[in-house]
Backbone as numpy.savetxt, mean C-alpha at the origin, in Angstrom:
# Nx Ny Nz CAx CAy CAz Cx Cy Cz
-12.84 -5.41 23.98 -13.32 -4.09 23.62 -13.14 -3.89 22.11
-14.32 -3.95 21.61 -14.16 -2.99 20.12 -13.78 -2.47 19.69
-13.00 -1.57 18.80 -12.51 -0.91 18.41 -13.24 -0.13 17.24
-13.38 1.18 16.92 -14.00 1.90 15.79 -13.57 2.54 15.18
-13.17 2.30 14.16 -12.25 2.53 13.34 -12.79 3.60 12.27
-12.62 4.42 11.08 -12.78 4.88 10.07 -12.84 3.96 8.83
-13.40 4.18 7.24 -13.19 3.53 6.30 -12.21 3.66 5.94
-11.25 5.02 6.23 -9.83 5.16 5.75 -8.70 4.76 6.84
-9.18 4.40 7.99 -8.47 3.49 8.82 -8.15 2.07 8.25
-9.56 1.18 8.26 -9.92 0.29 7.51 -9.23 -0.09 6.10
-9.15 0.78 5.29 -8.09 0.73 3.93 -6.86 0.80 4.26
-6.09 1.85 4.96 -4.70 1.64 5.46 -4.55 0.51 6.20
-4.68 -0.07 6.99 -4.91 -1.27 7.42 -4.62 -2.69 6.36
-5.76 -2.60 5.49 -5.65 -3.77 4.34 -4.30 -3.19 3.47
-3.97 -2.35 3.56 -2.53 -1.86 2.53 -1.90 -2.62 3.45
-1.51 -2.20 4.94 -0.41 -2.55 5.16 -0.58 -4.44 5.23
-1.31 -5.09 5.42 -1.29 -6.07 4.99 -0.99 -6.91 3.36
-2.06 -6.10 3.14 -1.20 -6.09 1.41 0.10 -6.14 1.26
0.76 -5.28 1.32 2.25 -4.59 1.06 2.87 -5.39 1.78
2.86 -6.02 3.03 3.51 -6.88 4.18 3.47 -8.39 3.11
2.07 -8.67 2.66 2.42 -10.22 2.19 3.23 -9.94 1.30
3.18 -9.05 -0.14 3.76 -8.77 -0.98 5.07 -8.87 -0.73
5.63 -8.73 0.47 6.84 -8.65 0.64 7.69 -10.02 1.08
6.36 -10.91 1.35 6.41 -12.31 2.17 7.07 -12.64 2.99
6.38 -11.71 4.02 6.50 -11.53 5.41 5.12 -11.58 6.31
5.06 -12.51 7.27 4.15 -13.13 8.13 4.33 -11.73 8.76
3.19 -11.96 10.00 2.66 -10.69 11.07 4.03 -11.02 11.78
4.10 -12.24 12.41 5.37 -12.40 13.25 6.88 -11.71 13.06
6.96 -12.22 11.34 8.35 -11.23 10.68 8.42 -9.97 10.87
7.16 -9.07 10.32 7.03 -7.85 10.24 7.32 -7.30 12.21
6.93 -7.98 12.65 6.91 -7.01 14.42 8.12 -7.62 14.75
9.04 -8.58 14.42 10.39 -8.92 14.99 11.27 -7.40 14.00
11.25 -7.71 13.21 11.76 -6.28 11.93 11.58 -4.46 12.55
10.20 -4.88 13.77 9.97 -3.42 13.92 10.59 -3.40 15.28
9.94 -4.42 16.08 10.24 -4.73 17.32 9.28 -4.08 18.33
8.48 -4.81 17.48 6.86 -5.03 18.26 6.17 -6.38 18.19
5.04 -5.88 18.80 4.36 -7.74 19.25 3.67 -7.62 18.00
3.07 -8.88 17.60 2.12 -9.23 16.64 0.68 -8.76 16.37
0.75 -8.34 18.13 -0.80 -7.90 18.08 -0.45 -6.61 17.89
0.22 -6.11 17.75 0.49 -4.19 17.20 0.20 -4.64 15.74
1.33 -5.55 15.43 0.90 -5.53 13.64 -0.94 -5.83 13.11
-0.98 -7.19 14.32 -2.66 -7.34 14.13 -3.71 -5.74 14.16
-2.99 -5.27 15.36 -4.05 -3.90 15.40 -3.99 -3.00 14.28
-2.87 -2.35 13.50 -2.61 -1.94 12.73 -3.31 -2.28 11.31
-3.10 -3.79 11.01 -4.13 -4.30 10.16 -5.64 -4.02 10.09
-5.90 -4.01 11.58 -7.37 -3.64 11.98 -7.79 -2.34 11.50
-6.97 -1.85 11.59 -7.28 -0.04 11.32 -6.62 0.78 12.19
-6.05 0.38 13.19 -4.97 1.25 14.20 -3.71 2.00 13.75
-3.69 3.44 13.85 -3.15 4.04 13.29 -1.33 3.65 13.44
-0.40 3.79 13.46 0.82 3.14 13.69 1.62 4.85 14.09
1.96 4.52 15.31 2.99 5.70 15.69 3.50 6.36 14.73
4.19 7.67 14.69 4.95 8.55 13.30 5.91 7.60 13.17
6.97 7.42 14.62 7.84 6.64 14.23 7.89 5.08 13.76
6.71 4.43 14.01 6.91 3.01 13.89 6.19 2.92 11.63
5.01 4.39 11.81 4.62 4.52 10.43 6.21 4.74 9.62
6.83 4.99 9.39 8.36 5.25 9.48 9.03 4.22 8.83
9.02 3.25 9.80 10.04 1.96 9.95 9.22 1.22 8.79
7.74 1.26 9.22 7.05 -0.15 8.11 6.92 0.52 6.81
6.89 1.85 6.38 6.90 1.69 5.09 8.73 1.46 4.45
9.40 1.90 5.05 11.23 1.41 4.94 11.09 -0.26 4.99
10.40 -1.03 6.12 10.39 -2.26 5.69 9.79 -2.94 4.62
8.74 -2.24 4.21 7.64 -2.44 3.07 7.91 -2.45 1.77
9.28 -0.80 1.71 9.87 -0.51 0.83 8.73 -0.04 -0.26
7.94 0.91 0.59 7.06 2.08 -0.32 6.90 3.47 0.45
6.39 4.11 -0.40 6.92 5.98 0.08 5.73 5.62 1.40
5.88 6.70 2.62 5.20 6.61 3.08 3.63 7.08 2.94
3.55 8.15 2.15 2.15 8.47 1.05 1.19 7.49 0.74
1.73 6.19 0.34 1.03 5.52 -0.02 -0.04 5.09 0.87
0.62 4.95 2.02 -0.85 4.64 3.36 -1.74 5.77 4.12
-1.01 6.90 3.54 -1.85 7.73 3.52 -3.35 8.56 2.22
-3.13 7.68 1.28 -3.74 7.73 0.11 -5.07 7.52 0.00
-6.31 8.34 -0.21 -7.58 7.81 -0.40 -7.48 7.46 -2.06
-7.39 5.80 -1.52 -8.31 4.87 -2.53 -8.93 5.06 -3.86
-9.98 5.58 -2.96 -11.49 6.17 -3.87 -11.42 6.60 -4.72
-10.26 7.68 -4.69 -10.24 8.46 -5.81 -9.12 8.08 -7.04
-9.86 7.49 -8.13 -9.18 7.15 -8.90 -7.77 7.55 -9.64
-7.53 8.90 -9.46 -6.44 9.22 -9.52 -4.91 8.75 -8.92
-5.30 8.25 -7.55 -4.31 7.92 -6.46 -4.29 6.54 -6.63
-5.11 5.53 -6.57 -5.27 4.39 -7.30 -4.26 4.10 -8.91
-5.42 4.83 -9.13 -4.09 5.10 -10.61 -2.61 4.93 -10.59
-2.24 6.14 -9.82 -0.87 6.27 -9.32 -0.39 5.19 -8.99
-0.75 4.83 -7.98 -0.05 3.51 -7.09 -0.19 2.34 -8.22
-0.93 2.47 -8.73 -0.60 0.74 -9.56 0.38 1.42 -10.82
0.87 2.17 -11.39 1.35 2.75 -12.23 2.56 2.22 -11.10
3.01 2.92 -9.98 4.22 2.84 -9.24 4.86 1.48 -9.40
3.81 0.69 -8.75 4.09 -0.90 -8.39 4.50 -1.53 -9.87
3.76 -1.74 -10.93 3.92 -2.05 -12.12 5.23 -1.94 -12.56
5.94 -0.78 -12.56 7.63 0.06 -12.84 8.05 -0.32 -12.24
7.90 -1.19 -10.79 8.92 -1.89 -10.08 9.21 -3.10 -10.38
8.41 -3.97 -11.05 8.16 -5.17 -11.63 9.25 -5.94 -12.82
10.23 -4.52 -13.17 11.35 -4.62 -14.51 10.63 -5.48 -15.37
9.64 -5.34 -15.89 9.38 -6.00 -17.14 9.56 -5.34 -18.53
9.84 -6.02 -19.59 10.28 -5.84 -20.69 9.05 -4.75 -21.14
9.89 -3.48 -21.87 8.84 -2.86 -22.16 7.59 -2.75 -23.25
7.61 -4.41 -23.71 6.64 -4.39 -24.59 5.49 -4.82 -23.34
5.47 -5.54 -22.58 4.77 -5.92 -21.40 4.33 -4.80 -20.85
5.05 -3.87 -20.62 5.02 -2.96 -19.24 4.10 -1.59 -20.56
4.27 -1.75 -21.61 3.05 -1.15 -22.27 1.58 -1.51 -22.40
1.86 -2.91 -22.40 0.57 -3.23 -22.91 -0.05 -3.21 -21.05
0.74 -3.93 -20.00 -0.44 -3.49 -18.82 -0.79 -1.74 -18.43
0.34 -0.95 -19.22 -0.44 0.47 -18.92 -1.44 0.83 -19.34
-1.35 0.48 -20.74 -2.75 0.39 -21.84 -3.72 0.16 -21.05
-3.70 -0.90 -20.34 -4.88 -1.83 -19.69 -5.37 -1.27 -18.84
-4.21 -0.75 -17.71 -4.91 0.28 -16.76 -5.62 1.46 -17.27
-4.77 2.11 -18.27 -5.39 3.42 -18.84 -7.28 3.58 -19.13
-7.64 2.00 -20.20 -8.62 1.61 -20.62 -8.98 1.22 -18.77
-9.15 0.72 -18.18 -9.67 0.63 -16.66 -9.99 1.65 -16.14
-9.04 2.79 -16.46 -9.56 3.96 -15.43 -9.97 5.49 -16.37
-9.81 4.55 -17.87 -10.88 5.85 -18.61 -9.85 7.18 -18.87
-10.22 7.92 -19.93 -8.86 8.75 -20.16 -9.18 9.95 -19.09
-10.30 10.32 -18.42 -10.61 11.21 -17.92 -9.68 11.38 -16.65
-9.01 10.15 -16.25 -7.83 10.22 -14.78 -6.97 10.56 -15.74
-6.25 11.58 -15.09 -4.81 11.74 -16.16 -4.06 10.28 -15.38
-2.84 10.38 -16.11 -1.78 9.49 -16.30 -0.98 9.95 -15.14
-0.78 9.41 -13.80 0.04 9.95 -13.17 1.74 10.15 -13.56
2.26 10.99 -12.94 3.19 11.97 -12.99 4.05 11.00 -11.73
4.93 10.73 -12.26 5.88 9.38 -10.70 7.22 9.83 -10.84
């Protein structure tokens, strides 16, 4: 059976995959960690929404606010944000950690403000 998902299903989904490799953790790791099967993590990936409580546990395992998987994308502002977040976690020297803000800034045009973190 199919499943029909939303585009913002669909994007939360690829985050939590995202955020899961980032963390380098297989589907298998992530559902032993939650204490679920693989195919929850598979569905989830798919676009399946994840219980309050299990949404909960995986961003604590993920080690990002839970906001973030709730975030439309699209809008460059929130985008913005989140790579601004991730970047500051990175401890790089701050001649580095200027010049990739620069970069984003010039990427997303001065018209996004500068998020506020």
């Amino acid at each position: 059976m199919e499943h029909l998902y939303t585009a913002d299903d669909k994007k939360r989904g690829k985050l939590i995959r995202y955020y899961r490799i980032k963390q380098g953790l297989t589907q298998a790791d992530l559902a032993r960690k939650l204490g679920v099967s693989v195919n929850t993590v598979w569905d989830w990936e798919q676009g399946r929404k994840p219980s309050v409580k299990h949404l909960h546990q995986l961003c604590q395992v993920l080690q990002i606010p839970q906001e973030w998987l709730e975030l439309d994308l699209a809008d460059p502002c929130n985008a913005k944000k989140i790579q601004f977040a991730l970047l500051r976690r990175l401890n790089l020297s701050p001649e580095t950690q200027q010049i990739l803000e620069e970069a984003i800034n010039q990427y997303y045009g001065e018209e996004v403000p500068l998020p506020k973190i």
